[in-house]
C-alpha positions as a LaTeX table, in Angstrom:
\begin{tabular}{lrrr}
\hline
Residue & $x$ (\AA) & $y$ (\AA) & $z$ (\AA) \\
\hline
Unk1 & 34.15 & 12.95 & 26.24 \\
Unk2 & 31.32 & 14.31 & 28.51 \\
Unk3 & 30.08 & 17.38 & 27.60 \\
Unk4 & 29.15 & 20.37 & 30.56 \\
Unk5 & 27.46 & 23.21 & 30.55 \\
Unk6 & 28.15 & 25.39 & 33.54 \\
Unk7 & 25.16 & 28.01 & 34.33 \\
Unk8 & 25.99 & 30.50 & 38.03 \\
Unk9 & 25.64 & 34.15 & 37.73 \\
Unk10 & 29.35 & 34.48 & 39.43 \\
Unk11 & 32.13 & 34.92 & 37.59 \\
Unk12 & 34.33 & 33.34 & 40.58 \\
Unk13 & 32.25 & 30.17 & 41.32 \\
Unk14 & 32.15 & 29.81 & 37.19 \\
Unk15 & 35.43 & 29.94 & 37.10 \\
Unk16 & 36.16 & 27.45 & 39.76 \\
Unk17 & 34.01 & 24.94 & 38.42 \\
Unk18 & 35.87 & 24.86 & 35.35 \\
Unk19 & 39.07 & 24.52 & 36.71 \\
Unk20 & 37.92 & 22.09 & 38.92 \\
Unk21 & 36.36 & 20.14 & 35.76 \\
Unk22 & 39.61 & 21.27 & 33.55 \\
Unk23 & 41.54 & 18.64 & 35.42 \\
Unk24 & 38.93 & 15.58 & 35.18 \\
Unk25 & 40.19 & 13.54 & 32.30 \\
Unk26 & 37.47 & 12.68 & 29.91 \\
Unk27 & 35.06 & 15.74 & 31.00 \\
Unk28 & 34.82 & 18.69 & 28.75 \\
Unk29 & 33.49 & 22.26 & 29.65 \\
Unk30 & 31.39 & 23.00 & 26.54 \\
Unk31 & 29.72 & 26.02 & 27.48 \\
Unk32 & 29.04 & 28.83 & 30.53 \\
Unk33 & 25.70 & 30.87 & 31.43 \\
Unk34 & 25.20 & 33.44 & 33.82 \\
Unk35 & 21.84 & 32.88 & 34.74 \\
Unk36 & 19.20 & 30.12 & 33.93 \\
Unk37 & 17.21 & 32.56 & 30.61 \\
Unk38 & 20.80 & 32.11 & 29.01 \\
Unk39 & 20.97 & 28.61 & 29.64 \\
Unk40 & 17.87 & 27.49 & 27.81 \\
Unk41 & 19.58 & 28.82 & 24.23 \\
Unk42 & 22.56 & 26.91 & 25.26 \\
Unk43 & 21.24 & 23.97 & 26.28 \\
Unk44 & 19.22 & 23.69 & 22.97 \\
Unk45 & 22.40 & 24.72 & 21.14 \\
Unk46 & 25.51 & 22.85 & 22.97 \\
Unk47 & 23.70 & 19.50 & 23.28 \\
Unk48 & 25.48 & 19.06 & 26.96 \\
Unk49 & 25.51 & 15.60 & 28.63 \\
Unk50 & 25.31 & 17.01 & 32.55 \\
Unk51 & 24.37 & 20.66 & 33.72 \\
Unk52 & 25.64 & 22.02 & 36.87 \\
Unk53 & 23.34 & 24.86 & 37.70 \\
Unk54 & 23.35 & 27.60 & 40.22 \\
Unk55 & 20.19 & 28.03 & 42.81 \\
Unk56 & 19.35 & 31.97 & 43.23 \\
Unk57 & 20.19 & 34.27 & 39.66 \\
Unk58 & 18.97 & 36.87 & 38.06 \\
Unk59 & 16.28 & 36.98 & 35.52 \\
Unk60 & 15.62 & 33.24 & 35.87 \\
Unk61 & 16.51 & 31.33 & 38.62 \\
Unk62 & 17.62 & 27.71 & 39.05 \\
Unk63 & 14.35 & 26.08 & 40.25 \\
Unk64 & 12.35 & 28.10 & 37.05 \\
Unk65 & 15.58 & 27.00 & 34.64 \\
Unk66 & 15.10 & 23.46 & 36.33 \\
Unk67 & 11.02 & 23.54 & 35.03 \\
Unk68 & 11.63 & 25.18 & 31.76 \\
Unk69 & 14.04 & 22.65 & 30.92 \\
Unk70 & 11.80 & 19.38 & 32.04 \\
Unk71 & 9.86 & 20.87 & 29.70 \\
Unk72 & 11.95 & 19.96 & 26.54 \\
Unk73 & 14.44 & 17.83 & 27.85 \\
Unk74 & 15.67 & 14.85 & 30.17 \\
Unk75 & 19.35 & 16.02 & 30.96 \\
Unk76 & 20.59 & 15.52 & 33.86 \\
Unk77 & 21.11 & 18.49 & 36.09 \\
Unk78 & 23.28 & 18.97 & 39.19 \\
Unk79 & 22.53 & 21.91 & 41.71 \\
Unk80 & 25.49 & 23.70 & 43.28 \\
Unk81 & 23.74 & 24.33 & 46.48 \\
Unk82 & 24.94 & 25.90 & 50.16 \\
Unk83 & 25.14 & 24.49 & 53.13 \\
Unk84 & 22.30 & 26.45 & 55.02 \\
Unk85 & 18.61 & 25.93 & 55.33 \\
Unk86 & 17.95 & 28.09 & 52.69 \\
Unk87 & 20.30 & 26.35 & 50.43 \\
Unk88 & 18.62 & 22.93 & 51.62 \\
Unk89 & 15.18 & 24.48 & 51.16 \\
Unk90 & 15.72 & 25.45 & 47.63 \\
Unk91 & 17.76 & 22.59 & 46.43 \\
Unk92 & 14.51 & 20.08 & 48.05 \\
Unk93 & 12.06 & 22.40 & 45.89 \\
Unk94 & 14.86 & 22.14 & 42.46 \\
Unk95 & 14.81 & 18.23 & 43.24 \\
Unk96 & 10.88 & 18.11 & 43.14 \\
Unk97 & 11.06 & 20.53 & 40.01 \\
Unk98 & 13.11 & 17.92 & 38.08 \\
Unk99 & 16.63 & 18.61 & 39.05 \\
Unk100 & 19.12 & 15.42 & 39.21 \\
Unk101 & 20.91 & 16.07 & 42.35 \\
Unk102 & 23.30 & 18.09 & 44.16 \\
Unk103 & 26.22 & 18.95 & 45.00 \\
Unk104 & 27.39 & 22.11 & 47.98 \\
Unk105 & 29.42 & 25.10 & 47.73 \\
Unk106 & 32.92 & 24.67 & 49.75 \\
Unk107 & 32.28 & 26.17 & 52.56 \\
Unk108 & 35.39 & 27.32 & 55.51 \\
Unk109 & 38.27 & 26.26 & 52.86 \\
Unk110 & 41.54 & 27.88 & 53.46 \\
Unk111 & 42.63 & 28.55 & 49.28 \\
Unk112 & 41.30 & 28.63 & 45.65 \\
Unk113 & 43.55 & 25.27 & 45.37 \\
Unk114 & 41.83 & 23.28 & 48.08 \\
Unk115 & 38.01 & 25.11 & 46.86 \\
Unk116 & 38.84 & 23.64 & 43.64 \\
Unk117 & 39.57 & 20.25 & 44.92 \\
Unk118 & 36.56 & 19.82 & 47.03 \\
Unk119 & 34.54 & 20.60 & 43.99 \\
Unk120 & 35.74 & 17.98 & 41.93 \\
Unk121 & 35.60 & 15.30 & 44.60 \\
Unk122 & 32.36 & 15.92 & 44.69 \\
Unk123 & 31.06 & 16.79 & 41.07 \\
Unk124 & 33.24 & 14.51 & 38.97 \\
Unk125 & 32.03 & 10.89 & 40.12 \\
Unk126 & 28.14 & 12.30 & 40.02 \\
Unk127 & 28.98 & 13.89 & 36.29 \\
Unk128 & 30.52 & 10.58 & 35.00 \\
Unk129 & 27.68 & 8.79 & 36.52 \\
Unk130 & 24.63 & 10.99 & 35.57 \\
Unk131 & 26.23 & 11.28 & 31.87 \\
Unk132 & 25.42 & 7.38 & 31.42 \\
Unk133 & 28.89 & 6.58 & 30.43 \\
Unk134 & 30.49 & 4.92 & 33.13 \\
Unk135 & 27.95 & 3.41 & 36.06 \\
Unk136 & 29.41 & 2.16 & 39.67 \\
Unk137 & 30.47 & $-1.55$ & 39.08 \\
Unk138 & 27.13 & $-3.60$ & 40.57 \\
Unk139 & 27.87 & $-7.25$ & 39.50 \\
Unk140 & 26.41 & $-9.50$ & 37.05 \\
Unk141 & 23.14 & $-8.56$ & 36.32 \\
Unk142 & 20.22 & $-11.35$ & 36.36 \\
Unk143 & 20.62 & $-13.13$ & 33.33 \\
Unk144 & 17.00 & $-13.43$ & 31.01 \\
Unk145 & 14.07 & $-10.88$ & 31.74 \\
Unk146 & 12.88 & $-10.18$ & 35.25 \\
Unk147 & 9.46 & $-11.75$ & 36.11 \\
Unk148 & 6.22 & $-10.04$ & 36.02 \\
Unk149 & 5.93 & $-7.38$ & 38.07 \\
Unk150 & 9.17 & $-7.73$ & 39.34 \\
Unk151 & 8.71 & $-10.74$ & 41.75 \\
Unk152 & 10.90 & $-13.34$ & 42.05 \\
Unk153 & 11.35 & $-16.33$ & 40.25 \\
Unk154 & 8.42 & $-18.81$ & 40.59 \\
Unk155 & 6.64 & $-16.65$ & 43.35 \\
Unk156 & 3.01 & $-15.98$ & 43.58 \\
Unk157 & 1.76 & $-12.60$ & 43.51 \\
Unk158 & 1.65 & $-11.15$ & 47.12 \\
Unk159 & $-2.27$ & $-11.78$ & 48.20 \\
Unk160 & $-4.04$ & $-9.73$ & 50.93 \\
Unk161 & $-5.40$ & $-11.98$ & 54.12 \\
Unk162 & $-2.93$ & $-14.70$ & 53.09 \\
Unk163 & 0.34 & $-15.52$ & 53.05 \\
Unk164 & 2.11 & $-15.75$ & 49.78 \\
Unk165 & 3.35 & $-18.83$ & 47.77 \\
Unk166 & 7.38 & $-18.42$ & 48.42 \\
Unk167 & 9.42 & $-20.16$ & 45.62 \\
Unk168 & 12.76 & $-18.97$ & 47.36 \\
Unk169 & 15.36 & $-16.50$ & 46.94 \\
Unk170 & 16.94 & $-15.18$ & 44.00 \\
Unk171 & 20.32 & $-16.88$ & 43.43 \\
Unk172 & 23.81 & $-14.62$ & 42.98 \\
Unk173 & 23.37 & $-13.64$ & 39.01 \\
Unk174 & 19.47 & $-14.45$ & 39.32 \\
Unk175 & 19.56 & $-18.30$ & 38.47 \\
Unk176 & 17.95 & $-21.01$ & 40.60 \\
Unk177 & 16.76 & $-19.61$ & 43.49 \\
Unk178 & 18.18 & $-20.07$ & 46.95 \\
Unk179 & 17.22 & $-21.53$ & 50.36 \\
Unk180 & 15.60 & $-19.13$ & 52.79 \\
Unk181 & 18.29 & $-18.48$ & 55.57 \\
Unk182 & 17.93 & $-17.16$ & 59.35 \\
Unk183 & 15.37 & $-17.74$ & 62.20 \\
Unk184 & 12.34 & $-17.57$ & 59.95 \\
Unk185 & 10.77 & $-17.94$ & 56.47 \\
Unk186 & 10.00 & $-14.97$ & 54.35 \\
Unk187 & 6.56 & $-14.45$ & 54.94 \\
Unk188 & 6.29 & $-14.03$ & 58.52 \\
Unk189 & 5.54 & $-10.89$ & 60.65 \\
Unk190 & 6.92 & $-7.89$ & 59.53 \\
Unk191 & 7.89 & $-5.11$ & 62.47 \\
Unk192 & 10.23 & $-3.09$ & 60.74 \\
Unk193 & 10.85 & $-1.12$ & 57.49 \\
Unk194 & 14.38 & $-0.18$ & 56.66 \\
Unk195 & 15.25 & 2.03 & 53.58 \\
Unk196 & 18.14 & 3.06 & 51.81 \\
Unk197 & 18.96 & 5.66 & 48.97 \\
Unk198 & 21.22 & 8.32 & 47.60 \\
Unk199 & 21.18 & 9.81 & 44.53 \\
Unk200 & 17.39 & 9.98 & 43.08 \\
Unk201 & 16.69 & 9.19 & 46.70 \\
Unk202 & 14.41 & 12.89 & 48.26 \\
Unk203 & 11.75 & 12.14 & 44.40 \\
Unk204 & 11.92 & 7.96 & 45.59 \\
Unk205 & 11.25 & 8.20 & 49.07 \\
Unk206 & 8.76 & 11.05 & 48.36 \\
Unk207 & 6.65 & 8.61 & 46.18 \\
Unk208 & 6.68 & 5.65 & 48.24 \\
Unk209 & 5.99 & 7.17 & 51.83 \\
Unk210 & 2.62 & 8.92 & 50.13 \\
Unk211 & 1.86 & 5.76 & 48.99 \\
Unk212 & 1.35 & 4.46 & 52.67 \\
Unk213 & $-1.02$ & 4.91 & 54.90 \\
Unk214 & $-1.24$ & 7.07 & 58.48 \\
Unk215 & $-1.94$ & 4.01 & 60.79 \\
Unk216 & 0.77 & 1.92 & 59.14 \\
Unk217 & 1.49 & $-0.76$ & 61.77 \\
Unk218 & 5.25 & $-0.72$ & 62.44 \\
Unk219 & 7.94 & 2.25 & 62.08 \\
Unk220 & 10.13 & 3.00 & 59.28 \\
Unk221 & 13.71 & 3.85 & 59.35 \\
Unk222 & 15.61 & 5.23 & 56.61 \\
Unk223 & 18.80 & 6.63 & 55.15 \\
Unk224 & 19.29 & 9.09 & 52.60 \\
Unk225 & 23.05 & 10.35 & 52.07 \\
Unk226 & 22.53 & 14.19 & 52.64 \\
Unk227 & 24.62 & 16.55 & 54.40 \\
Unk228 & 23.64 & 18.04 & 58.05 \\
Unk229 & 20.73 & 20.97 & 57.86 \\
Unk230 & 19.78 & 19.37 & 54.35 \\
Unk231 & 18.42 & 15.79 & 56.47 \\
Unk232 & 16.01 & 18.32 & 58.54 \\
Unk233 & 14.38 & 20.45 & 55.90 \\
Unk234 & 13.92 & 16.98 & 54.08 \\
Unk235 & 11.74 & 15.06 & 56.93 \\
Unk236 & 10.03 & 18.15 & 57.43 \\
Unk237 & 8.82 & 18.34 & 54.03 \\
Unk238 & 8.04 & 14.71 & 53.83 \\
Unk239 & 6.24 & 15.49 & 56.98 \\
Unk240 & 3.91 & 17.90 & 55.59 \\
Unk241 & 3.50 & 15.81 & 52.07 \\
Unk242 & 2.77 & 12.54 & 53.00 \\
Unk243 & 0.45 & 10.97 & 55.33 \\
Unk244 & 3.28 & 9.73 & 58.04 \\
Unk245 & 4.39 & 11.62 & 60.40 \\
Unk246 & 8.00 & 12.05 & 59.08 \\
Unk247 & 11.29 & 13.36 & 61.97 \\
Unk248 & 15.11 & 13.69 & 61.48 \\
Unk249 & 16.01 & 11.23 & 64.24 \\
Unk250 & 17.77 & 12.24 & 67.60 \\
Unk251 & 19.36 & 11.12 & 70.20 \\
Unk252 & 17.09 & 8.78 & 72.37 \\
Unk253 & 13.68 & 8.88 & 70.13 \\
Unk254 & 11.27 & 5.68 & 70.48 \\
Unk255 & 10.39 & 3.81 & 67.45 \\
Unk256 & 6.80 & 4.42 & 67.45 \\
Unk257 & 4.00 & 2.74 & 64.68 \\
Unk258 & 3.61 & 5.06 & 61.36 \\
Unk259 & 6.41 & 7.13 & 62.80 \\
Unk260 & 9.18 & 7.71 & 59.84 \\
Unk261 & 13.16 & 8.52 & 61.37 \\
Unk262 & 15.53 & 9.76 & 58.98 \\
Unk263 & 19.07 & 9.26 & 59.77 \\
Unk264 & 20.78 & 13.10 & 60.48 \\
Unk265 & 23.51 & 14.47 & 58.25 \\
Unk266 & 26.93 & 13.45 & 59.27 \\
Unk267 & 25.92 & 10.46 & 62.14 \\
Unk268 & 25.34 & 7.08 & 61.37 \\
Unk269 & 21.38 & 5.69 & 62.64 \\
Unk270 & 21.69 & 2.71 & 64.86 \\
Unk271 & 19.62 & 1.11 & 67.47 \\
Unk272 & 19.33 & $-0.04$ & 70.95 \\
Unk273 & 16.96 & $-1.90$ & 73.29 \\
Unk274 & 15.69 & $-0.83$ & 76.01 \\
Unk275 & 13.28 & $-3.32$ & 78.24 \\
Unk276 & 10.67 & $-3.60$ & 75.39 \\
Unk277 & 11.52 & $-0.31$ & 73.28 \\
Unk278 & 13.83 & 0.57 & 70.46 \\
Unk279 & 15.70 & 3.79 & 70.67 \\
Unk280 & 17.51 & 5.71 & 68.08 \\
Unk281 & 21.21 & 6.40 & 68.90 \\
Unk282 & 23.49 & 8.41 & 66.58 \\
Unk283 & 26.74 & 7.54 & 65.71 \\
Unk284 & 30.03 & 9.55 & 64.90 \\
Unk285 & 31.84 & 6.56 & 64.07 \\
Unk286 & 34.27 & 6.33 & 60.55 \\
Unk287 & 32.34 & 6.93 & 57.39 \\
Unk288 & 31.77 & 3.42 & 55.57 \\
Unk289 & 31.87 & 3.90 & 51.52 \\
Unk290 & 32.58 & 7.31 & 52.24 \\
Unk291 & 29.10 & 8.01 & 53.87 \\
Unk292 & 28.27 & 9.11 & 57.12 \\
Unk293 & 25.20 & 8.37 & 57.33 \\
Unk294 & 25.52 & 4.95 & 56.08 \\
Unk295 & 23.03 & 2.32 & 54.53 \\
Unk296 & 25.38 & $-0.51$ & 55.42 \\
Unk297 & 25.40 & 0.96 & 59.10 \\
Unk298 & 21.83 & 1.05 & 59.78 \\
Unk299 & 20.84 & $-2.19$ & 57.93 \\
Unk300 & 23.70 & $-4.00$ & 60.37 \\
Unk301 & 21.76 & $-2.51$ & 63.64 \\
Unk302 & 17.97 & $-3.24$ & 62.69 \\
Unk303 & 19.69 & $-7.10$ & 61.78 \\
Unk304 & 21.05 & $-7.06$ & 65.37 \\
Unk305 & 17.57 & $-5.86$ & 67.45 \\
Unk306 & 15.10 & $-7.21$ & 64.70 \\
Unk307 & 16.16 & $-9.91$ & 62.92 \\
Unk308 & 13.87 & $-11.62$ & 60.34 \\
Unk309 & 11.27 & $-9.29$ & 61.28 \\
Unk310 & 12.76 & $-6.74$ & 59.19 \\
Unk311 & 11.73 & $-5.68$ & 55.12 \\
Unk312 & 14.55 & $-3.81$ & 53.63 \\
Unk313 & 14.28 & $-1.93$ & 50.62 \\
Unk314 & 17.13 & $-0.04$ & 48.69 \\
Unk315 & 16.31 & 2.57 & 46.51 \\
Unk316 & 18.78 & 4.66 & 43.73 \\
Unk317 & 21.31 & 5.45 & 44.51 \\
Unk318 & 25.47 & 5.97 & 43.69 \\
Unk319 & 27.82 & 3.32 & 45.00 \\
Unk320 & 27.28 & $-0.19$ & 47.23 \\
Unk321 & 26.29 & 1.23 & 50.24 \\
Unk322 & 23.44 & $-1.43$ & 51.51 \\
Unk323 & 24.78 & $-4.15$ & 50.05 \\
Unk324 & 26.93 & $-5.83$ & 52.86 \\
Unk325 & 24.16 & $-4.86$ & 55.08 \\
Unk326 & 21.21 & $-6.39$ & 52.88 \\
Unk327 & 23.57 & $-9.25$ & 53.34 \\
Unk328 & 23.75 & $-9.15$ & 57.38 \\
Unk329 & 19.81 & $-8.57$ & 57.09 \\
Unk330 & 19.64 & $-11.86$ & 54.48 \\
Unk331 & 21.41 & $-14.31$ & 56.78 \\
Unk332 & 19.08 & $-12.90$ & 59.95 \\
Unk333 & 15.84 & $-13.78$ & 57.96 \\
Unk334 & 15.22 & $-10.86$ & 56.91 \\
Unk335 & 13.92 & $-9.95$ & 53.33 \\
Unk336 & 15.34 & $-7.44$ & 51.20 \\
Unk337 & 13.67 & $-5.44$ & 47.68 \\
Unk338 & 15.67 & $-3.28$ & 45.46 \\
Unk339 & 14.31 & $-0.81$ & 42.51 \\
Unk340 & 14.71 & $-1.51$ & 39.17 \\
Unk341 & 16.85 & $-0.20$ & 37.06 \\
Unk342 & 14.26 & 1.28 & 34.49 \\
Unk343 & 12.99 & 3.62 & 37.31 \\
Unk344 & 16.57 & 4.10 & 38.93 \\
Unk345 & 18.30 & 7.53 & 38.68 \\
Unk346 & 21.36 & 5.50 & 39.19 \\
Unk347 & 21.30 & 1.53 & 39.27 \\
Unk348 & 24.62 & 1.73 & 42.08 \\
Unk349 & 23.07 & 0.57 & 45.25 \\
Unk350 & 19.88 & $-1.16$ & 44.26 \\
Unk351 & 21.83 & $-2.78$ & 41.54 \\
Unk352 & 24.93 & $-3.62$ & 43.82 \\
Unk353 & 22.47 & $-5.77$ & 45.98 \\
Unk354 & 20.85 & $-7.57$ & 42.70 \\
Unk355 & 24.19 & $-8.79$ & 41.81 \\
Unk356 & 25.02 & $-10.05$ & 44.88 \\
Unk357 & 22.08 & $-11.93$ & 44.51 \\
Unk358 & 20.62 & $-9.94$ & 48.09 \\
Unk359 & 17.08 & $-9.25$ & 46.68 \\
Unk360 & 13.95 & $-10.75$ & 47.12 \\
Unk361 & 12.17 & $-9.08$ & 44.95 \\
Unk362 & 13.20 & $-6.18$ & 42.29 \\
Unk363 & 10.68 & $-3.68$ & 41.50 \\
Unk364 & 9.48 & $-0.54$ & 39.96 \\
Unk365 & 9.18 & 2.37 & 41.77 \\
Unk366 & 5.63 & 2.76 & 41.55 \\
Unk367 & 5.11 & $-0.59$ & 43.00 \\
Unk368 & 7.32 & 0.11 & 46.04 \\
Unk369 & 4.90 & 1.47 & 48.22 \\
Unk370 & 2.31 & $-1.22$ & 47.62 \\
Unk371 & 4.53 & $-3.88$ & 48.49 \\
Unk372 & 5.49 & $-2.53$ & 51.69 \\
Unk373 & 2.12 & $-2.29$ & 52.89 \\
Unk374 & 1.28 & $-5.75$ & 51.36 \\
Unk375 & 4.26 & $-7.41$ & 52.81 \\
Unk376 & 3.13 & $-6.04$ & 56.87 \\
Unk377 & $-0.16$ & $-6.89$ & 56.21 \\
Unk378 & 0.24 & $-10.19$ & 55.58 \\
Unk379 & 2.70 & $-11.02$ & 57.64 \\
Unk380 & 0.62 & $-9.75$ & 60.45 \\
Unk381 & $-2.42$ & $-11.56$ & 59.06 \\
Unk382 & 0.08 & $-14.55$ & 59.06 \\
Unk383 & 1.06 & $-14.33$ & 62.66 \\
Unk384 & $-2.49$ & $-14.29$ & 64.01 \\
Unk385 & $-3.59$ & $-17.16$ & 62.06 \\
Unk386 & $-0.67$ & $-18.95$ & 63.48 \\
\hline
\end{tabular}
């Protein structure tokens, strides 16, 4: 049974949560708190596997309860957030204080019946994740330990000014390694960076875009699952935190060098040519695994314009979304990495392409960023020796 600790300061919203929770099988509300000072007895008394937690209360607040608790203690916390720019403001800052991730208040909902409903669609497949009993199915995973550093099987370490010793691809369950496929072998210019995360995604992205540089030679594309308003306030604080220059992409907007587009909430990111430049178009087309904007989406378009020329990188995340399009990206030439699971917040995505045996390489988070920057500059150092 997974334990919950509910902490809001209103009686209604407490009350809804636990209905909505009441009805999960195998979830148990252990405990309620009406503002974030309360919480930190229960917390240390209850024990509880997941804590959904309120933004603005009195006496302590969510982003100090967030703090206080990182302090002492590594469970996992869900904010219940709105759907505003203030709500997307503070749930950023209680995401860079510690906080798990997020879920928003229903919002234009015509009953209590169909309020409680849209809060357990949305907080019951994060709580069973986050608790660490039950994760998305991924595949097999590779079978012995991964290689130093993460690389792939028999590969050299990547070298700067040279290109570096490719042994091939990891193989479906990570056994012999596989023939490079497309218009080009891995190692070869690099115009293009392509990311996708979810859950763990705004700390992951964070960390690897300040590891890059200003002047980084191509653009970088990404999606994070996040609702409309929250997509904005995100590249906007990215903008001002890391050396990139970091926009929510909009209709029409030219892929520019050491530019970074995030994909908006609610519209897919997709591409088009035009004579020699790439424009952003957004897309209201279906949701695909039940996300609009969609990894699988995005990764299919930069395959179409790009090609090999693309490095692809999923990140944490809930669910499979990038894994049919790491494999669109695969048989185009392109070359896909995925974070390890030791550094994951949730193993879905990144481990979803592992087990399809999608990824290049499988790495740490804190040797994301360094890749990147290794992989364009050698594949442009590549290019002009050729």
């Amino acid at each position: 049974m997974i334990s919950v600790l509910v902490v809001d300061d209103s009686v209604v919203v407490r009350r809804l949560i636990v209905d909505a929770l009441g009805e999960a099988p195998g979830i148990q509300v252990v405990g309620t708190a009406a503002n974030g000072l309360l919480a930190q007895a229960k917390i240390d008394q209850l024990k509880p596997d997941v804590i959904t937690m309120d933004i603005e209360m009195p006496q302590m607040n969510g982003i100090e309860a967030v703090r206080e608790l990182r302090k002492r203690h590594t469970t996992p916390v869900i904010m219940f957030s709105t759907l505003s720019a203030a709500g997307a403001n503070a749930t950023l800052e209680a995401l860079a204080a510690g906080a798990t991730d997020y879920v928003t208040k229903p919002s234009n909902v015509g009953s209590v019946a169909e309020s409680i409903a849209a809060v357990r669609e949305q907080l019951v497949p994060k709580i069973q994740v986050l608790s660490g009993r039950r994760r998305p199915p991924a595949g097999p995973a590779p079978r012995g330990p991964l290689p130093a550093a993460g690389l792939r099987p028999g590969a050299a370490p990547l070298r700067p000014g040279g290109p570096p010793a490719m042994a091939g691809r990891l193989a479906p369950g990570g056994s012999a390694p596989v023939r490079p496929v497309g218009r080009r072998a891995p190692g070869g210019k690099v115009d293009i960076l392509a990311i996708g995360s979810s859950t763990g995604g705004p700390d992951a992205l964070t960390k690897v875009l300040l590891g890059l540089p200003a002047d980084l030679p191509v653009p970088i594309v990404i999606t994070q699952h996040m609702p409309p308003v929250f997509t904005k306030m995100f590249a906007e604080r990215l903008d001002r935190s890391t050396p990139l220059k970091v926009v929510e992409a909009g209709e029409g907007m030219e892929l520019t060098a050491g530019t970074v587009y995030i994909a908006p909430g609610d519209r897919h990111l997709v591409f088009e040519r035009r004579g020699t430049a790439t424009l952003t178009q957004l897309s209201g087309a279906p949701p695909e695994n039940s996300c609009r904007p969609a990894v699988d989406v995005m990764f299919r378009s930069v395959a179409a314009l790009y090609g090999g020329s693309v490095f692809a990188t999923v990140l944490t995340g809930m669910g499979q979304d990038g894994r049919s399009g790491a494999k669109v990206l695969r048989d185009s030439g392109a070359e896909v990495l995925a974070q390890d699971e030791a550094t994951s917040v949730v193993w879905g995505m990144p481990g979803a392409v592992v087990g399809a045996g999608l990824a290049d390489e499988i790495l740490p988070l804190d040797r994301i960023a360094g890749a990147l920057l290794n992989r364009v500059r050698v594949g442009r150092t590549a290019a002009v020796a050729r």
